[in-house]
C-alpha positions in Angstrom: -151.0 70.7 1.5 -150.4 67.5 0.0 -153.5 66.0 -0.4 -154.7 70.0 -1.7 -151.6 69.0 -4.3 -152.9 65.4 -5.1 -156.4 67.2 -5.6 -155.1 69.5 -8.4 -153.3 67.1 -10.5 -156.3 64.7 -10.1 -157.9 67.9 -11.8 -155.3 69.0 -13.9 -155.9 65.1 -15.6 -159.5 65.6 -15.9 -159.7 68.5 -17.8 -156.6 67.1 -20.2 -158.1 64.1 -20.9 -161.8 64.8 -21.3 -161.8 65.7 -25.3 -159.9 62.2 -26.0 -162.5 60.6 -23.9 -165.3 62.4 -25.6 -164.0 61.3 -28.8 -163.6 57.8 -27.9 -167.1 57.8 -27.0 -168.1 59.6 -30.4 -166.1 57.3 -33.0 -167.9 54.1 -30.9 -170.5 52.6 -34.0 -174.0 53.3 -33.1 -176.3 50.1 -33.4 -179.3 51.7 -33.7 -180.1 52.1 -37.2 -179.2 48.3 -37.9 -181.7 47.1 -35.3 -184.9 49.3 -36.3 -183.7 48.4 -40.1 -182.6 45.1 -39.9 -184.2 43.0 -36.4 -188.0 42.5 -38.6 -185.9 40.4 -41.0 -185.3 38.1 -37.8 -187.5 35.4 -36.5 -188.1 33.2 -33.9 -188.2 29.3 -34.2 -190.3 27.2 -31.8 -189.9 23.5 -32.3 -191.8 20.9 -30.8 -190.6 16.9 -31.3 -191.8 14.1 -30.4 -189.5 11.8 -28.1 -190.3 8.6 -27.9 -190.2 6.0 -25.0 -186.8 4.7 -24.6 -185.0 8.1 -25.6 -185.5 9.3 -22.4 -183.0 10.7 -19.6 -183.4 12.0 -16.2 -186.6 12.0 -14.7 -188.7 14.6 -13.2 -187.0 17.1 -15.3 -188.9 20.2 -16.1 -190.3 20.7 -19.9 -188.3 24.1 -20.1 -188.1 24.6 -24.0 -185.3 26.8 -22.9 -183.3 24.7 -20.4 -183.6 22.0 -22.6 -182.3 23.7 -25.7 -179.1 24.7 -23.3 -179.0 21.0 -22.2 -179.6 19.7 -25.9 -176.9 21.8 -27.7 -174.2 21.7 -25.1 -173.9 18.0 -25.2 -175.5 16.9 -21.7 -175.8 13.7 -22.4 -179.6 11.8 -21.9 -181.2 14.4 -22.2 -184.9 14.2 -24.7 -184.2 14.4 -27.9 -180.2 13.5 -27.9 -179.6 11.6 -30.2 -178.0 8.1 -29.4 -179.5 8.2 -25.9 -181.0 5.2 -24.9 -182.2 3.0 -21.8 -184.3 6.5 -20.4 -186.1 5.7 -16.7 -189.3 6.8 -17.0 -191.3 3.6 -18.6 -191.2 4.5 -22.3 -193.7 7.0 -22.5 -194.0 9.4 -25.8 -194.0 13.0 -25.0 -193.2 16.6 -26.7 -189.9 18.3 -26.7 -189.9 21.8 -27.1 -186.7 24.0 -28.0 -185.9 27.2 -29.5 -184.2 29.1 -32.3 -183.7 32.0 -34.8 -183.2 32.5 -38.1 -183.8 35.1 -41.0 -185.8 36.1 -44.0 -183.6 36.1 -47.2 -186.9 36.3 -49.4 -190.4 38.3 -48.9 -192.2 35.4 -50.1 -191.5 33.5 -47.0 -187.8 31.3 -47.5 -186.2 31.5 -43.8 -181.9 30.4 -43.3 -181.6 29.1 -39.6 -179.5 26.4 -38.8 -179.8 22.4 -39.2 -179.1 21.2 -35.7 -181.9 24.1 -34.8 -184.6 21.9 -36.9 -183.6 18.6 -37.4 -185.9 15.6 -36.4 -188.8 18.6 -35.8 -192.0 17.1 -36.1 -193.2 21.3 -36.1 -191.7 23.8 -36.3 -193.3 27.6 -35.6 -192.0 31.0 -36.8 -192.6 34.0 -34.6 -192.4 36.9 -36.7 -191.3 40.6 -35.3 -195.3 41.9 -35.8 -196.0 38.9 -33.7 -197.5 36.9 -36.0 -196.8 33.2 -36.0 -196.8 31.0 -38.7 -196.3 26.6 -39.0 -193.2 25.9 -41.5 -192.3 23.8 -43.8 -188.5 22.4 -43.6 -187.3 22.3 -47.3 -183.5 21.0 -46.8 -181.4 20.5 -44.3 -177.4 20.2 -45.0 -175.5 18.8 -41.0 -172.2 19.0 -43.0 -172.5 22.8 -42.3 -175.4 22.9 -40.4 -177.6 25.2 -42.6 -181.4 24.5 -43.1 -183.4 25.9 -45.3 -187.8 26.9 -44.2 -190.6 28.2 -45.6 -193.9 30.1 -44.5 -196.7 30.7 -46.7 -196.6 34.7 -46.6 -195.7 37.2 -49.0 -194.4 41.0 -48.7 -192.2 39.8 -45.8 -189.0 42.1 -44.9 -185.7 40.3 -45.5 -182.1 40.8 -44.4 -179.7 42.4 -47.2 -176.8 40.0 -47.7 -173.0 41.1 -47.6 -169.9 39.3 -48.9 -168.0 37.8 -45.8 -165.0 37.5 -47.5 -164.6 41.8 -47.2 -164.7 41.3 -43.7 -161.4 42.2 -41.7 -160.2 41.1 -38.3 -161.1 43.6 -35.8 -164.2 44.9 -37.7 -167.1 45.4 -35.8 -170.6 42.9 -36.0 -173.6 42.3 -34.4 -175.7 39.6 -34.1 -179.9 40.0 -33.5 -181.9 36.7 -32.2 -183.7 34.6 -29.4 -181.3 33.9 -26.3 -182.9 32.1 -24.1 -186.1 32.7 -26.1 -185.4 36.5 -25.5 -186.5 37.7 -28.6 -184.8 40.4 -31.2 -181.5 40.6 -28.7 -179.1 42.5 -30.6 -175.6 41.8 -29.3 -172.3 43.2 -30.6 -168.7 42.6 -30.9 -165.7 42.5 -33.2 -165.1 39.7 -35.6 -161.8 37.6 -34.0 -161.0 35.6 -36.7 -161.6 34.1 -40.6 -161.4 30.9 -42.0 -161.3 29.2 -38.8 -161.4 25.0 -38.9 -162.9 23.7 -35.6 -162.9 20.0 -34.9 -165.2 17.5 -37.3 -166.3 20.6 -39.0 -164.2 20.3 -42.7 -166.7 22.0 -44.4 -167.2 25.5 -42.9 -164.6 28.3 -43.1 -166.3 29.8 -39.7 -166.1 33.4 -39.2 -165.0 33.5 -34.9 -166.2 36.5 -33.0 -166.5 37.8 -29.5 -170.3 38.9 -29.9 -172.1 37.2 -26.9 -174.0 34.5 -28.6 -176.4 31.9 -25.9 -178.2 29.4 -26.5 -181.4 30.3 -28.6 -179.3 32.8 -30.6 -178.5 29.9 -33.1 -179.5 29.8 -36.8 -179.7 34.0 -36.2 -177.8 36.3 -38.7 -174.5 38.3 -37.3 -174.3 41.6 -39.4 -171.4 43.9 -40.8 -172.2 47.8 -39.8 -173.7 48.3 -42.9 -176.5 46.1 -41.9 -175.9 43.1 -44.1 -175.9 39.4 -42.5 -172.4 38.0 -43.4 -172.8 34.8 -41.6 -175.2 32.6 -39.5 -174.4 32.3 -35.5 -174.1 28.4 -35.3 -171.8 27.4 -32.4 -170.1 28.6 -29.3 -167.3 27.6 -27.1 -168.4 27.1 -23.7 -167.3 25.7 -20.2 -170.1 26.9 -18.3 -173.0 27.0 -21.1 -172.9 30.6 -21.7 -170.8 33.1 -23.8 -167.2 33.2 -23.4 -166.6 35.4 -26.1 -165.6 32.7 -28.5 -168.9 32.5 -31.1 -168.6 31.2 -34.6 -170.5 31.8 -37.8 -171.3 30.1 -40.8 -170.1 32.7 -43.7 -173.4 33.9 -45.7 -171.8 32.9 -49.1 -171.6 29.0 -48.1 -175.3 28.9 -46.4 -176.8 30.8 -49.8 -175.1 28.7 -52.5 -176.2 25.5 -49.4 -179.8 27.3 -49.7 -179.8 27.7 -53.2 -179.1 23.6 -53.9 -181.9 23.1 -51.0 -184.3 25.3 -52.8 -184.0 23.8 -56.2 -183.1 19.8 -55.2 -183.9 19.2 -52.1 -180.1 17.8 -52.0 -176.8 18.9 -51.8 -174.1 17.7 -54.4 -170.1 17.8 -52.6 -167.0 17.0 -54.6 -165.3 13.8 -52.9 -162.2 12.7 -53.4 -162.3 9.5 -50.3 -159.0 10.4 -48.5 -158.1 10.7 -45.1 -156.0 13.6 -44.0 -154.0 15.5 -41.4 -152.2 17.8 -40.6 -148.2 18.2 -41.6 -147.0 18.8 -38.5 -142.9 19.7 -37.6 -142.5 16.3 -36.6 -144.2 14.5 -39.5 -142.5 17.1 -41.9 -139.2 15.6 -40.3 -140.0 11.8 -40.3 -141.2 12.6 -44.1 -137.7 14.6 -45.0 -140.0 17.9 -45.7 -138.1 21.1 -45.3 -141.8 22.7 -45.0 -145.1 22.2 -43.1 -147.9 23.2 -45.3 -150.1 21.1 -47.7 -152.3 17.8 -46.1 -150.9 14.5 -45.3 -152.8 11.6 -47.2 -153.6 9.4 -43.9 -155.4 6.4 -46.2 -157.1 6.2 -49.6 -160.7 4.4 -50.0 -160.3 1.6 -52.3 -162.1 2.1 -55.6 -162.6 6.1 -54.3 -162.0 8.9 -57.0 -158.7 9.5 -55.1 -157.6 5.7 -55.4 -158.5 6.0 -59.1 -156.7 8.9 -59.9 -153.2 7.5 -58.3 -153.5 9.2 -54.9 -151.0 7.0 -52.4 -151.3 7.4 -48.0 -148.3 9.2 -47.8 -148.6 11.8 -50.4 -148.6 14.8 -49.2 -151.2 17.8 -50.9 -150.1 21.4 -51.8 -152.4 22.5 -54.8 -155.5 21.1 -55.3 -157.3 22.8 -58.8 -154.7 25.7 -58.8 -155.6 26.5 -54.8 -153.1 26.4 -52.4 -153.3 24.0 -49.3 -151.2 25.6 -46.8 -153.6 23.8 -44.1 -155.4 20.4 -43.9 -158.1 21.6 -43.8 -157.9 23.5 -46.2 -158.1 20.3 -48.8 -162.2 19.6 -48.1 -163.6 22.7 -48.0 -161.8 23.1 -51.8 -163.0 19.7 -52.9 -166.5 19.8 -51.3 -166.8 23.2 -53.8 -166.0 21.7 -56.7 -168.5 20.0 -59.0 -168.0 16.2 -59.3 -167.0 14.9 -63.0 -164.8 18.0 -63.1 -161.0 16.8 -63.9 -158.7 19.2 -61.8 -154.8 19.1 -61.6 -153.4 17.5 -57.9 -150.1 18.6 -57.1 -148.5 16.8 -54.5 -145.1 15.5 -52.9 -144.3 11.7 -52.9 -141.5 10.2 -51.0 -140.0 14.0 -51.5 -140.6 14.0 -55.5 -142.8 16.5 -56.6 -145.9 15.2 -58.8 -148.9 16.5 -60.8 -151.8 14.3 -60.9 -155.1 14.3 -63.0 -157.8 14.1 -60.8 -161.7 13.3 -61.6 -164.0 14.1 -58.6 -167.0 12.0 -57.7 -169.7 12.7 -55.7 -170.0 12.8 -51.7 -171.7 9.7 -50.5 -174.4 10.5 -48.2 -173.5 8.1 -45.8 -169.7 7.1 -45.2 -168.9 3.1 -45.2 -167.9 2.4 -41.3 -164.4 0.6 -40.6 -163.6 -1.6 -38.0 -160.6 -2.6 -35.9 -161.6 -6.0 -35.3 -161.2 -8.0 -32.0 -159.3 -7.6 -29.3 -158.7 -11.4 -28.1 -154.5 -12.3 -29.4 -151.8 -14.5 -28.3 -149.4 -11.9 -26.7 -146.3 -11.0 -29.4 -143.3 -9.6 -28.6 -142.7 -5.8 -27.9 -141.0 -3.6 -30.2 -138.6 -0.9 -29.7 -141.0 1.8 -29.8 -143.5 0.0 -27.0 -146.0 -1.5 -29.2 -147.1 -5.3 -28.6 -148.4 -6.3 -32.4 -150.5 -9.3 -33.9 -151.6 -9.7 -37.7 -154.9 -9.3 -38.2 -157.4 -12.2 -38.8 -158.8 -12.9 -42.8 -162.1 -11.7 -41.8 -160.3 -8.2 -39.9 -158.5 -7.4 -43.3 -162.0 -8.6 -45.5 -163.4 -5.3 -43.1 -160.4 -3.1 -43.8 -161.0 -3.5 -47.3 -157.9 -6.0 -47.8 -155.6 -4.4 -46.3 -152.6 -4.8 -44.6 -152.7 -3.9 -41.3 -151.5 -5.0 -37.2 -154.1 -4.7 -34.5 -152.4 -3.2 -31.3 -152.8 -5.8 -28.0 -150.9 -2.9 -26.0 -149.5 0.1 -26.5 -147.0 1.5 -24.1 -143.9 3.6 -23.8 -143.2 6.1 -26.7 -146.0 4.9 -28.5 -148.5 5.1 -25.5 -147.2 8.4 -25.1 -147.8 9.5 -28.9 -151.4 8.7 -28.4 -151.4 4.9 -29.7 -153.9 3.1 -27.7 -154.8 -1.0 -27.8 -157.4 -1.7 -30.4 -155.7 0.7 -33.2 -154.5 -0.8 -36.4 -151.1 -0.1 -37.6 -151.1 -0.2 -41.6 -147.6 1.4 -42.1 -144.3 2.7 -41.3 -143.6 6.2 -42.7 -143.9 5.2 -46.5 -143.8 1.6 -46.2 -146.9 -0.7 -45.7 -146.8 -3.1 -42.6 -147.3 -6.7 -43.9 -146.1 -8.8 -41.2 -145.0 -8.0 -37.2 -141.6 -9.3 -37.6 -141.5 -7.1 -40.4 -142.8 -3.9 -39.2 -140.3 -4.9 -36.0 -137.3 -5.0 -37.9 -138.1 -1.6 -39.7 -138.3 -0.1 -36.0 -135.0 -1.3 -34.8 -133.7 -0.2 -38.0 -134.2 3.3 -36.7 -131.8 5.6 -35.0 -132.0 6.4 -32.0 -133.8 10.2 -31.5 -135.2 9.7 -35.4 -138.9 10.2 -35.5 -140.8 8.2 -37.8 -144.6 8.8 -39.0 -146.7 5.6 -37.9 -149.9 5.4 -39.8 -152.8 4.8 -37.9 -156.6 3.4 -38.2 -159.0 4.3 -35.7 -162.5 3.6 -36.2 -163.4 5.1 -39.2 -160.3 7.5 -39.3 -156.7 7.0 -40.2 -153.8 9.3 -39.0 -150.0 9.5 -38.8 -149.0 9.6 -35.1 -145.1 11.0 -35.2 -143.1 8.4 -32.6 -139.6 9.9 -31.5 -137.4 7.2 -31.1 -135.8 6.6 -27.5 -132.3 6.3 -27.3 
């Protein structure tokens, strides 16, 4: 009787829940259309480079253009065609390296959208089109600031993608993405966009769009689409522990890439707005140390001497909250805004100094293509004394400073304690205490013990090329 019982209730919830099932399965979107319509306007991109002796990694590895492209964009390190590898162990031969890739047409006479890290360096590069035709083409730009490049194939009456505006997309909405995985070609994969606007690490430039469609190596430099079968953004990184998809796929938005095309197609160059600032983020513990009440805006970490930002009165310390009318509720917010803007323009900079709001006049200059490199300087020091906080100091040498362009600064012999702990490691430079500049160790070491105990204070820091506050709380 019972399991007779069990058996009609099992029933009974069939037959009640079938209609919401059915219409589940009814309102799903239907991909169909968008792949017969859209997946000609793909392509596939074969690139062949040559790697020469020297640049070589582990021997006896197959020439699988599509292991390698796994190897190449996930950062294995040694592998052909990485660059910085040197010291290979196979006698400084020359030899071709073959990877793969997708991109787009935007235009029936043959101008192609994939992404720069796709064809950088290529000594070839070959389009597969969807009729199987093949075609070699000819790289016009390429931008690694947001990794968009811009191709061309001698053809005409091509078809080419319809282009949406990413900035009407919405959180949950539904995309799909068409390309080469794994040199698979014309895969069509689909999922719902997971974010906007999303800043990833060294990236400053790109708003990416973050999505869960399953994107693989070979899918990059392909278009992701809205359901109305227009590309909104180009599929240009994943995150990844294992090499494959884990649902975390970013795309540059469509609306950066064109106006990054457009400047290819007509220069050959790209022109950014640059102000030569360091920044960070405000963070509770910064805001505190500073005396801010909020956490939005970007923290000026160190000012290039001479930059557009130096010029205009800009200070380490100053903190960003409108830059040309547009809000900065992020850091990095600030170079995605500036980048935009055309240099010689004069723009308004609000900011907060030493909790004073301010309202600079700003004139931008252009990005350099190459940044200056900075340098730490040595490491050999007679051993100073330690300072409350755990740092051992030394001032830094005439021909240090000459490389720090005259600054200030105190090179770090060891770092241990609360400043080890904050992420202050030996080799940094210390150029100030919360607003005030560090001109001597004694100095900088009576400032410290100055501070009560279970205050934080905002310790600006120069690594490398990079400055930073690093918040330090204060033992008791």
């Amino acid at each position: 009787m019972m399991k007779q019982w069990i058996s009609g209730v099992l029933l009974a919830c069939a037959v009640t829940f079938m209609p919401a099932t059915m219409i589940q399965a009814k309102d799903l979107p239907d991909f169909t259309e968008l792949a017969e319509k859209q997946g000609p306007a793909v392509v596939n991109i074969s690139i062949t480079s040559v790697v020469h002796g020297g640049s070589v990694g582990f021997p006896g590895m197959p020439n699988d253009e599509n292991l390698q492209e796994f190897l190449r964009r996930f950062g294995i390190p040694g592998m052909p065609g990485m660059p910085g590898q040197e010291g290979g162990q196979d006698g400084g031969q020359d030899y071709k390296s073959q990877s793969l890739g997708s991109g787009f047409i935007i235009s029936s006479d043959g101008y192609i959208l994939t992404n720069a890290h796709v064809v950088n360096e290529a000594d070839e590069v070959l389009v597969k089109l969807y009729d199987k035709r093949e075609f070699k083409a000819k790289i016009i730009g390429v931008d690694k600031r947001t990794d968009v490049a811009l191709i061309k194939i001698e053809a005409t009456g091509l078809p080419k993608v319809v282009v949406g505006d990413p900035n009407t997309l919405k959180v949950g909405e539904w995309v799909a993405a068409i390309g080469s995985p794994f040199g698979l070609e014309n895969t069509m994969t689909a999922g719902i966009v997971s974010a906007k606007g999303r800043a990833l690490p060294q990236e400053n430039y790109v708003p990416f769009i973050q999505t869960d469609v399953a994107i693989n190596p070979g899918n990059s430099g392909g278009p992701l689409f809205n359901l109305r079968g227009e590309v909104v953004g180009i599929n240009s990184q994943i995150y990844s522990k294992s090499g494959g998809s884990m649902g975390l796929s970013f795309s540059i938005p469509i609306d950066v890439a064109i106006d990054i095309s457009n400047q290819l197609k007509a220069t050959g160059r790209i022109s950014r707005g640059w102000l030569g600032i360091g920044i960070q983020e405000v963070t509770k513990d910064l805001a505190d140390s500073f005396g801010l009440k909020q956490t939005s805006g970007a923290l000026i970490a160190g000012v290039e001497k001479n930059s557009p930002a130096d010029k205009g009165g800009l200070e380490a310390g100053d903190i960003i909250l409108k830059f040309d009318g547009k809000a900065i509720n992020t850091s990095s917010d600030l170079p995605r805004v500036v980048a935009a803007t055309k240099p010689g323009k004069t723009v308004p900079v609000e900011i907060i100094r030493k909790g004073n709001g301010k309202t600079l006049q700003l004139t931008i200059g252009e990005m350099p293509t190459e940044q200056a490199e900075a340098q730490t300087g040595s490491k050999e020091s007679a051993k100073p004394e330690a300072n409350k906080i755990g740092l051992l100091l030394r001032e830094l040498t005439p021909q240090q400073k000459k490389k720090l362009n005259g600054k200030n600064g105190l090179l770090v012999v060891e770092s241990s304690g609360a400043a080890a702990q904050a992420g202050i490691r030996r080799g940094d430079v210390i150029l100030g205490l919360n607003n005030s500049e560090s001109q001597s160790v004694d100095l900088f070491n009576k400032q410290i013990n100055a501070v009560p105990a279970g205050k934080t204070v905002a310790v600006l820091v120069q690594r490398g090329e990079n400055t930073l506050y690093v918040p330090i709380k204060v033992a008791k």
